[in-house]
C-alpha positions in Angstrom: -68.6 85.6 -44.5 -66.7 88.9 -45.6 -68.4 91.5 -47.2 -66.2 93.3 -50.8 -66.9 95.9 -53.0 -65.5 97.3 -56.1 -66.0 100.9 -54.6 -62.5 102.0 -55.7 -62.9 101.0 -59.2 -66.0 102.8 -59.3 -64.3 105.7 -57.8 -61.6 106.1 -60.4 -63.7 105.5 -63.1 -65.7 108.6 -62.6 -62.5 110.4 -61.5 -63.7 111.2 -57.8 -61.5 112.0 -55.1 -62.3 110.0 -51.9 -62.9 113.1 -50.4 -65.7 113.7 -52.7 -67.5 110.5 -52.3 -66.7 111.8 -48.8 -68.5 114.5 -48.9 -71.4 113.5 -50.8 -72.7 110.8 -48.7 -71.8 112.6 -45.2 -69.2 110.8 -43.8 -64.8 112.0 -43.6 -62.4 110.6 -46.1 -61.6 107.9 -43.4 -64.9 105.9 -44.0 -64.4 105.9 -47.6 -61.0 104.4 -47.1 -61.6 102.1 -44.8 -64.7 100.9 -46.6 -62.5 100.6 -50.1 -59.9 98.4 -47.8 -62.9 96.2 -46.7 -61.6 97.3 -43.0 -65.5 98.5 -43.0 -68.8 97.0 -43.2 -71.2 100.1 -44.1 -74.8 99.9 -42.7 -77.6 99.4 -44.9 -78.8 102.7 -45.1 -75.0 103.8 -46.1 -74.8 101.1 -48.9 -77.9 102.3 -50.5 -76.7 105.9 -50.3 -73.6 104.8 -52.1 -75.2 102.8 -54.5 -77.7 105.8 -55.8 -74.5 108.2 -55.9 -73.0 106.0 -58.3 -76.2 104.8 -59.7 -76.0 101.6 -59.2 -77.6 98.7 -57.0 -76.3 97.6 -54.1 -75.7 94.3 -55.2 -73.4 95.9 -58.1 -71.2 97.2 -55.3 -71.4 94.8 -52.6 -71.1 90.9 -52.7 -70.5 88.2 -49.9 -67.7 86.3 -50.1 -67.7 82.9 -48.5 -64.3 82.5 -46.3 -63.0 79.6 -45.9 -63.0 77.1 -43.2 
């Protein structure tokens, strides 16, 4: 299973830098990349911080994808 997100189109729509996001949640630019490249899984605590920055659910930002066998 892989974990994706639509973090960088959530990103652009509100017109935030990924420094920003950065920023707001705690963490250096680096994280925000690597978790828009799905390089990174975030931990739970991180996903819910992200979610209520954009004011969303988790589950509108994160889904499982099934990979195949």
């Amino acid at each position: 299973m892989k974990l994706k997100n639509n973090l960088h189109v959530l990103r652009a729509e509100q017109k935030w830098t990924q420094q920003y996001v950065a920023e707001q949640l705690g963490v250096s630019r680096q994280t925000i990349n690597s978790l828009e490249a799905n390089k990174y899984n975030p931990s739970l605590i991180l996903a819910f911080q992200i979610a209520r920055l954009f004011g969303k659910e988790v589950t509108d930002i994160f889904s499982i994808e099934e990979e195949e066998k």
